[in-house]
Each structure stands twice: as structure tokens, then as C-alpha cells.
LODRENTOR-299208 format. One record per residue (C-alpha): residue in three letters; z, x, y. Coordinates in steps of 0.1 Angstrom, whole numbers, plus 2048, in hexadecimal, padded with zeros to 3 digits. Layout:
N
AlaZXY
...
END
This chain:
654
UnkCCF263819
UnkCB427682F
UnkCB3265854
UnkC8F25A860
UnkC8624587C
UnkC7D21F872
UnkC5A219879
UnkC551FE894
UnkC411DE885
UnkC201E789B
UnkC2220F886
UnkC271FB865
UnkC081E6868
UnkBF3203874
UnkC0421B851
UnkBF61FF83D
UnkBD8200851
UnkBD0220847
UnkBDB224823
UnkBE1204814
UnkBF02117F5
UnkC1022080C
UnkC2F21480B
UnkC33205834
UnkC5A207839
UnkC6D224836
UnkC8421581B
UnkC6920C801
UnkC7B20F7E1
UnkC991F27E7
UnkC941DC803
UnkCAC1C1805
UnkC971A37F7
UnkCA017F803
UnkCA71667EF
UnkC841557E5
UnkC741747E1
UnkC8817D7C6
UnkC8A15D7B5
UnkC631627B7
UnkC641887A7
UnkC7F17B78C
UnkC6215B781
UnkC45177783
UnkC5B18B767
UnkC67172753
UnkC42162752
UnkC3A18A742
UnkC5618B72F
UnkC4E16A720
UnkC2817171A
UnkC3A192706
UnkC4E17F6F0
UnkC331626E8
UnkC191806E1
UnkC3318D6C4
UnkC461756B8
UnkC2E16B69A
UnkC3F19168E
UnkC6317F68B
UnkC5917266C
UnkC4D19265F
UnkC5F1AA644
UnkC6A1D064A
UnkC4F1E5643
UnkC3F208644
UnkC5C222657
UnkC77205655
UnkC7D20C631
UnkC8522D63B
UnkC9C228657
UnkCA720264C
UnkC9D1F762B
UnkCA521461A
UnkCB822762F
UnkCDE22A61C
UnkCF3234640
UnkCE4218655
UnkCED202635
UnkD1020B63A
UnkD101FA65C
UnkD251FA678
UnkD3C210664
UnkD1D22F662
UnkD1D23568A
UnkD2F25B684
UnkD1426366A
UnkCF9256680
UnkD0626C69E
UnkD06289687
UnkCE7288672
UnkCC428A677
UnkCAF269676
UnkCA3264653
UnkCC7273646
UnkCCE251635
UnkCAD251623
UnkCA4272616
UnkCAC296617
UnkC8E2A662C
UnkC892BD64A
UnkC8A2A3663
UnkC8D2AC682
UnkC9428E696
UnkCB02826A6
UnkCB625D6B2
UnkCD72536AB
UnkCDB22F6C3
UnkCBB2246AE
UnkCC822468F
UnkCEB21969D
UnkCDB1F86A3
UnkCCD1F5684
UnkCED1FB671
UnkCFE1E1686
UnkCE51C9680
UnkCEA1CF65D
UnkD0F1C965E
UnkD041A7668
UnkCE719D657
UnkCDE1B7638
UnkCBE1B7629
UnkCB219D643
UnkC961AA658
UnkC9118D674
UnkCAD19768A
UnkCA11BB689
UnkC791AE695
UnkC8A1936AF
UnkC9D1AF6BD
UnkC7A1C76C2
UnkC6D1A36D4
UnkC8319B6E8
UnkC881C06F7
UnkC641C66FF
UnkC671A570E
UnkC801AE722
UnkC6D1D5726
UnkC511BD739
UnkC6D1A974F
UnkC7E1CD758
UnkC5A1E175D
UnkC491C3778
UnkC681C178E
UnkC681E778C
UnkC441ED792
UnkC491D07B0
UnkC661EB7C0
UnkC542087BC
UnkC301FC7C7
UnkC421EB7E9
UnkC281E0802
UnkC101DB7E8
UnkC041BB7DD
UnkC1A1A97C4
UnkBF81A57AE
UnkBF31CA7A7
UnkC191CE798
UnkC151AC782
UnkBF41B2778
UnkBFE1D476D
UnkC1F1C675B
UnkC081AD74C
UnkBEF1C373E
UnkC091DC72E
UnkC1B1BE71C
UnkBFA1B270C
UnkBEC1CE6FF
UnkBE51D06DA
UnkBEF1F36D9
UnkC161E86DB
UnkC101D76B8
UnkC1D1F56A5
UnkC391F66BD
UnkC491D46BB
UnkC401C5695
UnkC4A1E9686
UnkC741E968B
UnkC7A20B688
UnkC6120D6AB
UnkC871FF6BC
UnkC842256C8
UnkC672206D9
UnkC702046E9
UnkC922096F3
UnkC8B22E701
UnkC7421C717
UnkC8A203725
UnkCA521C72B
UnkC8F22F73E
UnkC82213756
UnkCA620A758
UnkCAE22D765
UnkC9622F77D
UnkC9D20D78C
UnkCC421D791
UnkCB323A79E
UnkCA522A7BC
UnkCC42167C4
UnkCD223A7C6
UnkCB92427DE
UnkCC12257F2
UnkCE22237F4
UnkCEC2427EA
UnkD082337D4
UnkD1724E7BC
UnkD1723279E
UnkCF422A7A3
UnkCEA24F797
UnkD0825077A
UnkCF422E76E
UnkCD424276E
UnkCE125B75A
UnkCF124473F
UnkCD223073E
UnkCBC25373C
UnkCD3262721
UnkCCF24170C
UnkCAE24770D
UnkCAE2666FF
UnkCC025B6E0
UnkCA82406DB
UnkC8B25F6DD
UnkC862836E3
UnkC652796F5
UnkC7C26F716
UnkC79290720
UnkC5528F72C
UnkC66277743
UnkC7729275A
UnkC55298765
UnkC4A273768
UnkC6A26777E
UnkC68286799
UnkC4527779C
UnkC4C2537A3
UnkC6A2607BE
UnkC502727CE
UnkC312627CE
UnkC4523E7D8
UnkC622417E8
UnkC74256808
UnkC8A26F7F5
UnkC83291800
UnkC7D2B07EC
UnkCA42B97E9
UnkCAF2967DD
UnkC922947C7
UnkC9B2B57B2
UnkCC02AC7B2
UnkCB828B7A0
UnkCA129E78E
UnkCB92B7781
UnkCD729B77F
UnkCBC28D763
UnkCB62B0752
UnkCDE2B274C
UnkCD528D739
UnkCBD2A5723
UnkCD12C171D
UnkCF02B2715
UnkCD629A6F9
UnkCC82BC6EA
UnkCEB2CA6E5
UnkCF52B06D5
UnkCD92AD6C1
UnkCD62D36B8
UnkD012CF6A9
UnkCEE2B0692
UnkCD12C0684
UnkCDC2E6687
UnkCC92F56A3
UnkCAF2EF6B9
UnkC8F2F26AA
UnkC732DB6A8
UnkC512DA698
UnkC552DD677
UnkC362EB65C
UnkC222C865A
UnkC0D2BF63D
UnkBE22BF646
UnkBE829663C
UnkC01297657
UnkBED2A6671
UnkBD02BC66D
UnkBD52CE687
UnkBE82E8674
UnkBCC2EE661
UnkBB42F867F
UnkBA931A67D
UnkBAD32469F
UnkBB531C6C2
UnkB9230F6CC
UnkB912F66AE
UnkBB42E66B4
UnkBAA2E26DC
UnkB8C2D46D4
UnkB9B2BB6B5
UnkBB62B46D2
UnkB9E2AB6EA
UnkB8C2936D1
UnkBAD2856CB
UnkBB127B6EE
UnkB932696F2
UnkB9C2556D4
UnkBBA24C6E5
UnkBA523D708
UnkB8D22D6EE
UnkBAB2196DC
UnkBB820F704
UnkB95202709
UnkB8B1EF6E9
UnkBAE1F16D6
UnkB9B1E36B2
UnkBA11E969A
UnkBC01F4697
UnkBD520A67B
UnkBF7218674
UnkBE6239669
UnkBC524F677
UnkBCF270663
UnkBBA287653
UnkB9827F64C
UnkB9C26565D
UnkBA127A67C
UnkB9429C678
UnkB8F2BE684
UnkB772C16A1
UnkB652DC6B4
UnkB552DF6D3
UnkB342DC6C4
UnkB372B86C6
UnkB322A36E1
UnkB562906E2
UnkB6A2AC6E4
UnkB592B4706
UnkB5528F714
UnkB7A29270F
UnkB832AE720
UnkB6C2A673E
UnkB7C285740
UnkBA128F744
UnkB982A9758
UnkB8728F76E
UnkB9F27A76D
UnkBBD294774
UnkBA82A0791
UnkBA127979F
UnkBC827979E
UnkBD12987B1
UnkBB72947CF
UnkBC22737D1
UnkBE42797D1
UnkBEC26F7F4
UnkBD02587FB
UnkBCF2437DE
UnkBF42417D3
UnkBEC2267B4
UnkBD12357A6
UnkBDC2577A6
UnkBFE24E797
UnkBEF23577A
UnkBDC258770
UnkBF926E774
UnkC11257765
UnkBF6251745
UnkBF7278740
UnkC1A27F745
UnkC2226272A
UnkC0526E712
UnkC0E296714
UnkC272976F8
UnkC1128E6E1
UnkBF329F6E7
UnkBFA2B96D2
UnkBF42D26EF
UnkC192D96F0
UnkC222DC6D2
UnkC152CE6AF
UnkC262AF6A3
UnkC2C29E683
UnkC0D28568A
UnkBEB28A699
UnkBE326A6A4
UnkBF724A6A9
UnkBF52266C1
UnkC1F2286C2
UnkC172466D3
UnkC072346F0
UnkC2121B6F1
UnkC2F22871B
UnkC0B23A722
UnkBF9211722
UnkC0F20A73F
UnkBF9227758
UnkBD821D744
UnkBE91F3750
UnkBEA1FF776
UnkBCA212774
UnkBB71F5768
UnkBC11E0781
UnkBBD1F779F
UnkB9A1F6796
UnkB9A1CE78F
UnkBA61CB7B3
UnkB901E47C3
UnkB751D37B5
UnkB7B1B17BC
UnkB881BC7E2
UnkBA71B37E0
UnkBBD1C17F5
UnkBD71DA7E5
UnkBF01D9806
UnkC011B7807
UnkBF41A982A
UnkC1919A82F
UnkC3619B822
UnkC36175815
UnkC0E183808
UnkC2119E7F9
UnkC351867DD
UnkC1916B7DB
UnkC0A1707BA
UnkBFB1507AF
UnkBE31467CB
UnkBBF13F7D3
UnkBB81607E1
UnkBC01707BA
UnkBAD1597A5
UnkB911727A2
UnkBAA187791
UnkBB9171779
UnkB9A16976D
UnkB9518C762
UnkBB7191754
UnkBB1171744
UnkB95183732
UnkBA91A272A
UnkBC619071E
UnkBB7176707
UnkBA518D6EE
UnkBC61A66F1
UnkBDB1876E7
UnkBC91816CD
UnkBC71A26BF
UnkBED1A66C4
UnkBF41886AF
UnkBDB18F694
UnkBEA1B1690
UnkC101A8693
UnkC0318F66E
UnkBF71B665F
UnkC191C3664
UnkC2C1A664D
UnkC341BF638
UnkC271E1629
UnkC0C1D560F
UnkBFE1BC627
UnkBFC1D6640
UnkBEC1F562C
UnkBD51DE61C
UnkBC61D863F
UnkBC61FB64E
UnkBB520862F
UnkB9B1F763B
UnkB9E1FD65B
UnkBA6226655
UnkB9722C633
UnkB94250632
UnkBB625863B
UnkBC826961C
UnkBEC260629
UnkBE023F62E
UnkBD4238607
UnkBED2495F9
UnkC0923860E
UnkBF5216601
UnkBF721F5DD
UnkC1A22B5DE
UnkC222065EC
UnkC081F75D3
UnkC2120A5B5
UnkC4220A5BD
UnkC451EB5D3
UnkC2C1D35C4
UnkC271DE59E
UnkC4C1E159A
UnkC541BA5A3
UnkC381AF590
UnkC4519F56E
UnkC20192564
UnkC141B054B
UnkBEE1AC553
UnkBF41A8579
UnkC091CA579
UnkBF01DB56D
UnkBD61D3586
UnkBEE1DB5A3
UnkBEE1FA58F
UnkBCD20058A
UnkBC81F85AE
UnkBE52145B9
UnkBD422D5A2
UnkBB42275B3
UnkBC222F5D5
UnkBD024C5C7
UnkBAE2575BD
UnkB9B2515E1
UnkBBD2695F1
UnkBB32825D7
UnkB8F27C5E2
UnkB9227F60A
UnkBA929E601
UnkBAA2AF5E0
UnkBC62C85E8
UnkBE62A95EC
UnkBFC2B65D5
UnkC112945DD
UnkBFC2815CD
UnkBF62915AA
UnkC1B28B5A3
UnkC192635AC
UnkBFA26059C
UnkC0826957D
UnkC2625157E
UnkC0B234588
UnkBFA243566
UnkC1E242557
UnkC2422255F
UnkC02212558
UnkC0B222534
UnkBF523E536
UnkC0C25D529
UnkBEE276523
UnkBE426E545
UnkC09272554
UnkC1328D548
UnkBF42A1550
UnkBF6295578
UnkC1829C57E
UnkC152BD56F
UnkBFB2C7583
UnkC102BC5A1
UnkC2A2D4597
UnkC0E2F2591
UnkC012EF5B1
UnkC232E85C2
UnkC422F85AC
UnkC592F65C8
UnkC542D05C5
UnkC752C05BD
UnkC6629E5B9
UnkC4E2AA5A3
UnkC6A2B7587
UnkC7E29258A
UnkC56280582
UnkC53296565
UnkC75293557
UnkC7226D55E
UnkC5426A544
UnkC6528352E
UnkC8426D529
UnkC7324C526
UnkC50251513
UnkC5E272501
UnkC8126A4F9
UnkC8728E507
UnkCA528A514
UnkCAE2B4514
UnkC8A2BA524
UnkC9229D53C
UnkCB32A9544
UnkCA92CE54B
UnkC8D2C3562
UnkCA32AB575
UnkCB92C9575
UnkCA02DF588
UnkC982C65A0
UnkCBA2C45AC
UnkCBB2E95AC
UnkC9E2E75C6
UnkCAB2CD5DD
UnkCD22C85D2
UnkCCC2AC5E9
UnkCB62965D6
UnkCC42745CD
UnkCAE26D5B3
UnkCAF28B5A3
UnkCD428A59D
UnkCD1263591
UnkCBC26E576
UnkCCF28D56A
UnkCED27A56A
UnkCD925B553
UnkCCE27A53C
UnkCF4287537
UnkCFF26552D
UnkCE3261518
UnkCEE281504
UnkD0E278503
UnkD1C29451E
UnkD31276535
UnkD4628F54A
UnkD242A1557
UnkD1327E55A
UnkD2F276575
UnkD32292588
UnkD0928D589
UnkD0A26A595
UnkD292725AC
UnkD0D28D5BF
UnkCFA2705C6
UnkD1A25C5D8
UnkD202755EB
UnkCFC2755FC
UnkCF924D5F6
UnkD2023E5F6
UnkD1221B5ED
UnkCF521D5D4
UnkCF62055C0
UnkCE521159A
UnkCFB22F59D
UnkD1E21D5A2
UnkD10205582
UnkD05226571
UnkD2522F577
UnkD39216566
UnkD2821454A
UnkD2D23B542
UnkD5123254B
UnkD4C21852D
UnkD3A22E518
UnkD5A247520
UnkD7222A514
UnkD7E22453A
UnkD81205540
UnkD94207560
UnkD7D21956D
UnkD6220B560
UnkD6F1EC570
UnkD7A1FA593
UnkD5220A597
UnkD421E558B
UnkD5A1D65AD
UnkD4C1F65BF
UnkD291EE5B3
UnkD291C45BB
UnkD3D1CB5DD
UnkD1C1E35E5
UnkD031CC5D7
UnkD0F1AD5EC
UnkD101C2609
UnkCED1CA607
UnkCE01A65FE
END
């Protein structure tokens, strides 16, 4: 550690004279702390950390919905459990639940999911009271971290920024939806890390740094988006504590190996390196902006959205994609009020840099957290999204109450250092009352929303409302609406209203954009199933006209083939082509093996239905499809040995 002269207790007083928002001893990151001080910072957390489990834990009770079909639900390698870890490690993310491009990578994620499932399959309570009780403890870790960093500052400024973060609606999306563990867990690793970090700094303990790296490399393989904090760390060292310039870039650097040593890993998963994959305009429409001006200006409009949600954060939606958020140009006013306003605010940061330490690193910290997904950088898979503001609410948190306690006068430098832990005292009451009135509405928006997440249905037949022209969004809504809802339905007449309803969402996606090739092809099997074969065959046709790589599209066609036309060579040869387009595809094989038993070819139907074991070990219509081609064949035994194979699999998932 650097050696500095300790300031004598007349220079302290006059440092805090002058800028109150200064640290006032030399060692301002890990001050020994007696006793009732930290019995004092350990109630202040737990009183956050139980706030952040009472806000959420009306969303125990909820279902898995939305993305936790994908990486849960329906997600064959996390199914597998405990026993899946070596495929997790080397897959990509949604391995398990389809054959795609994706490029993500978040192995520790799904690792918990699969142990979970070991332990309680098909039971999604465990899953949601893990999510609660990890932010809760996010809000215990973040106060008495914020308390460490901000030292000399009034105790209210950390807990009132702790506070605020934990109760903002914005973390709904986060905490009811499961598969937003990533989210969560990246960010606790993270705080973690840095709170190692600055033990380093003060005691300059070798295993204090080695912790920091495991807890930094954890977070990575929660989420690639930990990278933006290799900026955001460097700034805390510097702006709050007494590392110099050399020990800040060998942390700094100590932390990049963290990164590198992630993306090779990642890179032997998935292949290679690259990111930013061709998105769909219903993804993001910024890859349909014709030029640079348009996506800066649709970027910029973005970002203003995203200050308007931290302000008034109602209502809320799982989905703002096109139309719902559109191109802009800088003929419009928003585009421009946005761009003036983070310029504003990134200059307020950097003059103030040195004067006005809170402020400036709120701003700073907000920016840092919200750059990834901008957009600026690069273009990724969504244009718009709260989850995505998820670590950003924490500098909006301390920004909000700089300004609370400017305004109200109260001092930001603790006056003493008993004044400095003294939260709850007559001197603050101004203050609660304020928070009172930012946390009551938030609170109730928080547990309202956690109720629209019960499960999928519930929760698109909200944000329909709440985002109706987004095409994503209604055709998301009638996918659920048909294969979740109409399917379990045994009451004829109420089937086909869901239907009905489902084809009617169809309709408005087609409407908001006429060129989602998607949808023809589920359209037609909502016709197919409502009974409408005219109207079936004629939408999933089109689908493959205007799409004739579509691999899908060939197993929906042969699907109506074999079961209104009695086709079964038609069905088979287009169930043929669409494993011939993504030898991959689960369903595609399924069906083409069904069509080989159905004509009588049993040898081809197995070796069809063994493609699909190999890609989903334990699926449970193709071990029964299985045996009874085995039966069919005259093989009992076998027959017999895949019925075992296909209970053992059933039970497992129950």
C-alpha cells in the first residue's frame, strides 16, 4: 500500500469543511468499525433486505412463465439435472431448448436451474423464492457497500439510495421472471467483488484480490454484460478511495484476466467469438434503419424512454418492440431533448467530478450500467427492455437522493462520526417523509405487477394492453392463447373461442406488420386446429413462399397433410425436407419417424425417433413412440425396456 501522512483531526474537519462529499481519513474504504456501529449498518440492511423480500414475495406463488419455458420449463439439459453440468459448460444458453444461433453463454444460470430441478421438477416456487430471497440479499450486500464506499457521508444518503433501488418497479421483470437469476446473480457477484476489492486496498492481503477475481469471473458466467463493469469499478477506486493510478490499473487488469479467460471459454462452447447476430425488424428495428442518422436518432428516443420509465415506471410490459417502439429521426422533438439531456447530464458529471463526488458518480455510474444496451455499441437482440435497467436504477437511486438532500439541507458530510451511522433521527424526518411518498406508490406498483407475471397468459393478456402495437408482443400472446390454453381445453365450444381469440391476435401482428413471415405459418395451424383446412393450408403455404428456407414451416404443412389429408407420403417427404434444413430439429424428426410407422417402414421410424434422443435423451412421446414401433415390430423386449425408459422419464419430470 502507498504511504501518506494521516491527517491530524483539526485538517479532517476543515477537508469536510470544504467538500463535504470527501472522504476525511486517509483510509476511507475499510475503517475498522466498532462494535455498535456495525450492529447498526447490519439492522439498516436487513430492514432493506426485508422491505425486498416483502415487495416480491406475492411472486412465490407464481408459475414459470415467458423465457423460463425456454431455459426451465422446456429446456431438456436443465431437466436432466445435476447430472447436465458438462453439457451446460459446453453449450450455448438455449442448447436444451431448441437448435438456433444463439449466441449467449451463461452456464452457472442454468446450473442452478438444473439442480433445482434434481430436487423439485416441474415445481416453480423454489425457483421464484430463490430470485426473492437473492435480491433481498442484493439490497443487504449493496447498503453496507454503498455505507464503505460513501465513508464520511451521512449514513442517510447510502440507505436512502439502497432503499430506493430495492423498491423500484423496474426490478419486477427481474425477480418474478426466473430465468432473470442472471440478472440478479451477476449483480451480486459484482458488489461482492468490489467489497473484496477494497479489503485489498486496505490490507493489501493477496486472498482479498484472488476473492475478487472468483466473485468477478462468477459474474461473468451469470452475464456477458459484466464487462461494462471493468469501466465502472476503476471508477469507484478512483473517485472514493486512496489507491493510486498504479494499483488502480493492476486491479484493473487482474479483473480483465477474469474477462479473458470467460470469453475463451465461451468462444470453445459456442465456436468462436462473434456476437451480434442478423436480428429480425420484430426483434429490434434498428436493423431496419436506413442509415446512420436514423438509428442515432431512434437510439436517442430510446433513451429517453428509458429516464421516462425511472420517473413514472407505469405502466409496465415485458415487450416495447416494433411498432410499439419505432424508427425515429431528428425531425422530432424527442430524439433531441434526449440527446441534450445526456449530454447535460454527462457534462454535470465531468465538471463535477472533483467537487461533487455523489452526484457525478450517480451519473457516471447510470451511464456506464446503461451503455451496453444502448445500441451505440453494437446492435442487440432487443431494442428496448426494463431487465435492462435492472444495475443502471441503482445511479438513477443515488441521484435522486442527492438532490432530496440538497433540497431539504441536509447535510451530505456526517457532522460526527456517531452522526455518521444515525439514520433514524429527528433531524431526517423530512426525508422519510419523501421516501415515504416514493416508496408507497412504487410498492404498490411492484406488487401489482409481480400478480401479471403468475404465469404467461396472465401476463400477455396485460401487456397487450399496455403495448398493443408491438408485433412480437401479439404474436407471442396468440402463440400462448394456442398451444398452451386451447390445447388443455377439453370443453369443444370453449376451445374454439380461445382459438378464435389466438387467430385474432394473429391478425392485429399481421396488421402492425404485414411482412412476419412467422406468423402466416401459426396462423394456419390456429386455422388447422379450429378445423379450418382451406384456411390452413393456404397460410402455411404462404409462409413457406415467402420463407423456403423455413424448416418449421415444412413440419406445419406436413402436420396438416398427415392428419386432415391422410397423406402420409406427402407428410413424410415434407417432414423429410425440414430435417434436411435444420437436421437439428426435434420436431421435425418426431413426425417423420410417426410417418415411417404409419407406412409400415419400422427400421427408418427408429433410427428417426433415435435422432431425436440424441438431441433430447429424455423426451418422453418419443421413448412411448418408440415402444410401440417396437410392438408393432413384434419386440416385446424392447418394447418393454423403452415403456421403463419412458415412465422412469415421465416421473422425473412430474
Amino acid at each position: 500500500m502507498e504511504n501518506q501522512r494521516k491527517l491530524t483531526r483539526k485538517e479532517k474537519l476543515e477537508a469536510q469543511r470544504q467538500n463535504p462529499e470527501q472522504v476525511s481519513a486517509q483510509k476511507n474504504t475499510g475503517t475498522k468499525k466498532n462494535k455498535p456501529v456495525k450492529k447498526k449498518m447490519a439492522i439498516h440492511g436487513i430492514v432493506i433486505a426485508v422491505l425486498g423480500f416483502l415487495l416480491y414475495a406475492n411472486s412465490i406463488q407464481n408459475d414459470f412463465a415467458l423465457d423460463d419455458y425456454s431455459v426451465i420449463k422446456k429446456n431438456w439439459v436443465v431437466k436432466q439435472g445435476t447430472s447436465a453440468y458438462s453439457t451446460i459448460l459446453s453449450t450455448s444458453y438455449r442448447y436444451g431448448y431448441r437448435d438456433s444461433d444463439d449466441e449467449l453463454y451463461r452456464p452457472l444460470p442454468l446450473m442452478v436451474f438444473a439442480t433445482i430441478w434434481q430436487f423439485f421438477p416441474n415445481n416453480p416456487a423454489p425457483f421464484h423464492l430463490l430470485n426473492v430471497l437473492l435480491f433481498a440479499i442484493t439490497g443487504f450486500v449493496l447498503y453496507n457497500l454503498l455505507k464503505r464506499i460513501f465513508h464520511g457521508v451521512n449514513a442517510l444518503m447510502p440507505f436512502s439510495a439502497a432503499l430506493l433501488f430495492m423498491v423500484h418497479p423496474l426490478h419486477t421483470e427481474v425477480v418474478a421472471n426466473i430465468k432473470s437469476i442472471d440478472e440478479i446473480l451477476s449483480f451480486l457477484f459484482v458488489l461482492l467483488s468490489v467489497d473484496k476489492i477494497l479489503d485489498y486496498i486496505d490490507s493489501g492481503m493477496m486472498k482479498k484480490i484472488v476473492l475478487a477475481w472468483v466473485f468477478f469471473f462468477l459474474a461473468f458466467l451469470c452475464k456477458e454484460g459484466t464487462i461494462v463493469m471493468l469501466v465502472v469499478i476503476p471508477l469507484i477506486l478512483a473517485m472514493f478511495t486512496n489507491a493510486g493510478k498504479a494499483k488502480i490499473i493492476q486491479i484493473a487488469l487482474v479483473l480483465s484476466s477474469a474477462a479473458f479467460i470467460f470469453l475463451a471459454i465461451r468462444a470453445n462452447a459456442l465456436g468462436g467469438l462473434a456476437v451480434g447476430k442478423n436480428f429480425a425488424i420484430q426483434e429490434n428495428v434498428l436493423v431496419s434503419a436506413p442509415n446512420v442518422g436514423i438509428r442515432l436518432a431512434t437510439i436517442f428516443y430510446v433513451l429517453f424512454q428509458y429516464i421516462r420509465l425511472l420517473v413514472l415506471p407505469y405502466p409496465l410490459s415485458c415487450d416495447y418492440s416494433f411498432k410499439q417502439l419505432d424508427l425515429a429521426s431528428w425531425g422530432e422533438a424527442l430524439p433531441w431533448v434526449s440527446l441534450l439531456f445526456y449530454a447535460g447530464i454527462a457534462f454535470i458529471a465531468l465538471r463535477n467530478y472533483k467537487t461533487n463526488k455523489l452526484l457525478s458518480f450517480g451519473i457516471l455510474f447510470f451511464l456506464g450500467s446503461i451503455a451496453l444496451y444502448s445500441n451505440i455499441l453494437m446492435t442487440i437482440g432487443s431494442l428496448f427492455a426494463e431487465r435492462f435497467l435492472y444495475t443502471a436504477v441503482l445511479g438513477f437511486a443515488i441521484v435522486i437522493v442527492w438532490l432530496l438532500m440538497k433540497a431539504m439541507k441536509i447535510p451530505l458530510a456526517a457532522e460526527s462520526k456517531k452522526a455518521g451511522d444515525e439514520i433514524f433521527n429527528r433531524g431526517n424526518q423530512k426525508m422519510f417523509i419523501m421516501l415515504a411518498i416514493l416508496i408507497v406508490p412504487c410498492s404498490f406498483i411492484t406488487v401489482s405487477r409481480n400478480a401479471d407475471w403468475k404465469d404467461t397468459v396472465t401476463l400477455f393478456t396485460k401487456d397487450v394492453v399496455n403495448a398493443p402495437n408491438s408485433a412480437l408482443l401479439q404474436f407471442n400472446f396468440a402463440n400462448e392463447l394456442k398451444v398452451e390454453k386451447a390445447a388443455n381445453e377439453t370443453d369443444v365450444n370453449i376451445k374454439n373461442s380461445i382459438l378464435d381469440s389466438s387467430i385474432m391476435h394473429y391478425k392485429k401482428a399481421l396488421e402492425i406488420y404485414p411482412q412476419y413471415n412467422e406468423v402466416y405459418e401459426q396462423l394456419g395451424l390456429a386455422y388447422y386446429y379450429r378445423g379450418m383446412d382451406s384456411l390452413a393450408f393456404v397460410n402455411v403455404t404462404k409462409a413457406i413462399d415467402l420463407e423456403p428456407g423455413r424448416s418449421t414451416a415444412y413440419n406445419s404443412l406436413g402436420t396438416i397433410y398427415f392428419s386432415k389429408a391422410k397423406d402420409y407420403k406427402k407428410a413424410l417427404e415434407l417432414y423429410l425436407r425440414s430435417v434436411e434444413l435444420n437436421p437439428n430439429y426435434i420436431d421435425g424428426w418426431r413426425n417423420a419417424g410417426a410417418a415411417y410407422g404409419t407406412l409400415g417402414q419400422y427400421d427408418k421410424a427408429i433410427d428417426a425417433f433415435q435422432r431425436v434422443l440424441k438431441l433430447d435423451p429424455v423426451n418422453v412421446t418419443v421413448l412411448k413412440f418408440i415402444s410401440q414401433t417396437y410392438r408393432s415390430m413384434g419386440d416385446e423386449v424392447s418394447a418393454n425396456s423403452y415403456d421403463l425408459k419412458a415412465k422412469e422419464a415421465e416421473q422425473r419430470q412430474q
